[in-house]
N, C-alpha and C positions, 0 to 999 in steps of 0.2 A: 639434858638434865634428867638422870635417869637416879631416883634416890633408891636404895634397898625396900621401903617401902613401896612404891610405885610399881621398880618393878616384878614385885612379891605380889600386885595388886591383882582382883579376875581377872579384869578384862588383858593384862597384859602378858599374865599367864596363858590364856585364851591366845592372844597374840603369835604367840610362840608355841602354839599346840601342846601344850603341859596341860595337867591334872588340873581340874578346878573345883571346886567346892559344888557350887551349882551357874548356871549358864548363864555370862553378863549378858548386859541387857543396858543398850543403850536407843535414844529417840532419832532420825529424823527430824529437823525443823523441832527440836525439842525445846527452844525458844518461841515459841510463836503465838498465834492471834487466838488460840485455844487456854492462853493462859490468862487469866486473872491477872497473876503479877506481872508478868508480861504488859497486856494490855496499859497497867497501870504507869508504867514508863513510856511506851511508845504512845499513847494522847497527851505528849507533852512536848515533843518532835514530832521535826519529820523523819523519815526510814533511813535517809541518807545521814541526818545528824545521830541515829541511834549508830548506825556502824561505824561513824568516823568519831566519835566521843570515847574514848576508852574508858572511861570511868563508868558510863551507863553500858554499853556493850559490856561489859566484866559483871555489871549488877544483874542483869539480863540472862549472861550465861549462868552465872552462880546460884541466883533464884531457881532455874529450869533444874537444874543438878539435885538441889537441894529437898525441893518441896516434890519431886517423882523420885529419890532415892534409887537413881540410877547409877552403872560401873562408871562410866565416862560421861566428863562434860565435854561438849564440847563448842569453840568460839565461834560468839553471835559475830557474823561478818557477813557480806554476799560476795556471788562471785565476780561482779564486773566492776566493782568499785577500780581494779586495779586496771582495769583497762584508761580508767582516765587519764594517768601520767604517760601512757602510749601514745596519745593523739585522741580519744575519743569524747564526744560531745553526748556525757550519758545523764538523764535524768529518770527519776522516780516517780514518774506522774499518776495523779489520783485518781483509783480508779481501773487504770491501764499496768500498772507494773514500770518496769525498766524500757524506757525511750532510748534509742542512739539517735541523736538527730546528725550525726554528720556519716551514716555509715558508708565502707566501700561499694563501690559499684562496679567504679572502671578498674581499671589494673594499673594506672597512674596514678589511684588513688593510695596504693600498697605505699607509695614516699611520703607519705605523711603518718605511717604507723609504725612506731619506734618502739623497737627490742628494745627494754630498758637492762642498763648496763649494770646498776644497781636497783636497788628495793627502798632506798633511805626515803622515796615520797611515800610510802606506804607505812612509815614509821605508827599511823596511829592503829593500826592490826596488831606490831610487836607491842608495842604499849600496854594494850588492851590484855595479851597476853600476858604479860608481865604482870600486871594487877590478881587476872585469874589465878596463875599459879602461884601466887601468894598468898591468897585465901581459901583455894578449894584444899577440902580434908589430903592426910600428904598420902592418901593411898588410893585415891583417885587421879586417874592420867584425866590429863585435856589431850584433843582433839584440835588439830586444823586442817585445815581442806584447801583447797583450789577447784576452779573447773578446771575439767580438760582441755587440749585441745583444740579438738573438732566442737565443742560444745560453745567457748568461747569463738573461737573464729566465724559460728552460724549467729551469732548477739553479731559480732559486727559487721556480718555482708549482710544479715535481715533488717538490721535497725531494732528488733525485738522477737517477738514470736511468732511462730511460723506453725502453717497447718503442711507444706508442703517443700520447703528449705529450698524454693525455685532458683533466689540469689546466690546461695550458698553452692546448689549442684552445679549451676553454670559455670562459678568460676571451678570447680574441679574438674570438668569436665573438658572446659572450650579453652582454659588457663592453668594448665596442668604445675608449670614452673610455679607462676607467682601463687599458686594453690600453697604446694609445700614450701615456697620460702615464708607465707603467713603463717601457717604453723610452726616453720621451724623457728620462727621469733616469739610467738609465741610460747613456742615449748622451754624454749631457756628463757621465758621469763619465770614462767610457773616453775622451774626449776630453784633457781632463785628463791622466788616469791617462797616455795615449801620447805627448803633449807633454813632461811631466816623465823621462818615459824616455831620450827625445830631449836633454833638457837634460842631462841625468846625463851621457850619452854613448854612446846608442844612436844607430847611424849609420843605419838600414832597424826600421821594426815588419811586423809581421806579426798581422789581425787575423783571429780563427780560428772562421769559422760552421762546428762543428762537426755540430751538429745541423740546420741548417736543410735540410735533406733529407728532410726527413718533411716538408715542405709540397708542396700543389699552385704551379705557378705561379701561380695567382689569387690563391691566400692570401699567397705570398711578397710579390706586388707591393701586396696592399692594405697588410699589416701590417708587416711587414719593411724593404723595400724604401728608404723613404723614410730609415728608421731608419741602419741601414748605411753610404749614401749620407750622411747627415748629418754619421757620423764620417770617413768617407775625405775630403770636401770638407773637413773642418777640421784635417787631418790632411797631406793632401797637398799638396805645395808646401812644408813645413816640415821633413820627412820623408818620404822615398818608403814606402810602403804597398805591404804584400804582402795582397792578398784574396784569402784562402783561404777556401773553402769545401767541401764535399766530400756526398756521398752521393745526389746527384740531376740527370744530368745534364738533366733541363729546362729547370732552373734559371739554366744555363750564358748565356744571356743576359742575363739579370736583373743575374747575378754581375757582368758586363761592366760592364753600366750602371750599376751603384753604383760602378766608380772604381777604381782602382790603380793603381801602378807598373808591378807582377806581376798575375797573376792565378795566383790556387795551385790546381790541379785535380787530382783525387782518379783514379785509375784506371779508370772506369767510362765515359773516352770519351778518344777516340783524339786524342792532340794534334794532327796532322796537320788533323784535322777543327776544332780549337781557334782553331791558326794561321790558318784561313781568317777564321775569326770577326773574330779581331782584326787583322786584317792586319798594317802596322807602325805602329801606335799602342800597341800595351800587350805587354810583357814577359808569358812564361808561368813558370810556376815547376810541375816536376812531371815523371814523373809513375809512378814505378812501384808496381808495386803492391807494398805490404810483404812478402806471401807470397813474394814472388820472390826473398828471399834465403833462402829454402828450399830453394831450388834447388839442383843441382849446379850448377858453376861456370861450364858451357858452356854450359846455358841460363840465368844470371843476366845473364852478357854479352850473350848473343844478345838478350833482353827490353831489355836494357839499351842494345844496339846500335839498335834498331827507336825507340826515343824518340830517337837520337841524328842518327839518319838524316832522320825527319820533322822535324827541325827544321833540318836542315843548310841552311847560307844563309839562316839567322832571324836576328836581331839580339835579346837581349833573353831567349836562353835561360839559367833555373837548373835544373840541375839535381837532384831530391829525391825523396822516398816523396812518394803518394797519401796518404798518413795518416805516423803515427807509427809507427817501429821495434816491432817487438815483442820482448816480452820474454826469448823461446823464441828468439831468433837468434844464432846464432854471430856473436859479435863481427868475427873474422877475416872472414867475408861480407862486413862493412859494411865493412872495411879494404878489402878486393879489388874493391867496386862504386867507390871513392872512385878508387883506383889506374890504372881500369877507362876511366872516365869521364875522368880525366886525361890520357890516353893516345890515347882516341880521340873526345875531344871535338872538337866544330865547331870547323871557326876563323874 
């Protein structure tokens, strides 16, 4: 659903490395526990009934758009909701985050995790969609996303979070086959899962290797790699692709070479160094570090000016967080970096 408006819009111009006015600018976690209006919906649920309600997910997303006069919204959802219809026993415990309580272990466990053949259980994500883009302004794209991969595959051999992805390396390591065939059921589900997003009426996804930062480059490219790469090539061309990945910049080539629109890079390496990589073939999307709207307001700009600067004369810049907003952040901040970025964005 791509209207003349839409796709006339920054960020989709940005999208497609064309001229922009000045540099979109979209959040990270741009729904979250930093908001007010946020807050005021999620103390009346639980986490798990905000993402699977469409009515309040859509209120959620629309609010966060609305009130930081950001280029893109994009849809309140997480990423392992969709693991449920595969076989998985996932909760949201308080406190703790996301629980797997029945995760893999064995390798016999791998016959009770089901590539799903279609998406229609996950109907209340399109839903939800479908209400967004009936209400956001018509020259604002939405946004949908998936995890990756390797990202989802370590939620279900961890059971949760991990300091050191123990369960997760063993089985690529000691279980090299049932390694890549959980992936690769995975990967055509998220295939799937990000086409039907697109059909609803997500104009750009975002797919999010959260974790894959605890690999060496070696292990990225044997085990990962191909993975990744599988969803962005089936993916792109239908929908531009934002690949984001974050917490290892060695990896930073790798990321390259699996595909995207964007490339979404996490703070731990200097765009300027980014832009050379990619010359003008692939958009960056990125890059502050979240702490920085901890900042007083002279150094949020100044941090904020220095990513603005390195890309001055780039085609193809968004601007964003390294990661997601945190929760501890003055709302007004993320107002003032949006306003910030508007003002002295590229042209």
């Amino acid at each position: 659903m791509m209207t003349p408006e839409l796709a006339d819009s920054r960020f989709m111009r940005a999208v497609r490395r064309e001229p922009v006015d000045t540099t979109p600018i979209w959040i990270m976690r741009q729904a979250g526990r930093y908001l007010p209006e946020y807050m005021a919906v999620r103390s009346k649920v639980t986490f798990i009934e905000l993402c699977e309600t469409p009515s309040l997910a859509a209120e959620v997303t629309l609010t966060a758009r609305e009130v930081l006069d950001v280029d893109a919204a994009i849809l309140f959802a997480d990423l392992l909701p969709m693991l449920r219809p595969m076989g998985i026993d996932l909760e949201y415990a308080k406190g703790e985050g996301p629980v797997i309580h029945n995760p893999l272990r064995i390798t016999s466990d791998l016959d009770r995790f089901h590539e799903l053949e279609n998406v229609e259980s996950l109907g209340f994500v399109f839903d939800a969609v479908k209400l967004i883009r009936r209400d956001l302004p018509a020259n604002i794209p939405l946004l949908g996303f998936a995890g990756a991969p390797f990202t989802l595959a370590s939620y279900v051999l961890e059971g949760g979070g991990s300091k050191n992805y123990l369960h997760t390396k063993r089985w690529m390591y000691n279980h090299p086959a049932q390694w890549h065939e959980l992936l690769g059921r995975l990967s055509r589900t998220i295939i799937k899962y990000l086409l039907a997003q697109a059909q609803a009426g997500c104009q750009a996804v975002q797919l999010f290797d959260s974790w894959a930062g605890c690999l060496s480059p070696s292990d990225y490219r044997t085990y990962v790699l191909p993975h990744t790469k599988s969803v962005i090539d089936a993916v792109q061309g239908r929908v531009p692709v934002i690949n984001f990945m974050t917490g290892n910049p060695a990896l930073l080539a790798m990321q390259y070479e699996a595909g995207g629109d964007l490339l979404g890079i996490d703070w731990r390496q200097e765009i300027g160094d980014v832009w050379k990589l990619v010359g003008e073939t692939t958009g960056i999307q990125g890059n502050l570090d979240p702490v920085a709207l901890e900042a007083d307001l002279p150094m949020l700009k100044a941090k904020a000016q220095a990513i603005l600067d390195a890309s001055r004369g780039r085609r193809g810049h968004v601007f964003n967080l390294g990661h997601g907003v945190y929760p501890e952040v003055d709302a007004d901040k993320v107002k003032e970096l949006v306003r910030y970025v508007h003002e002295a964005g590229t042209k």
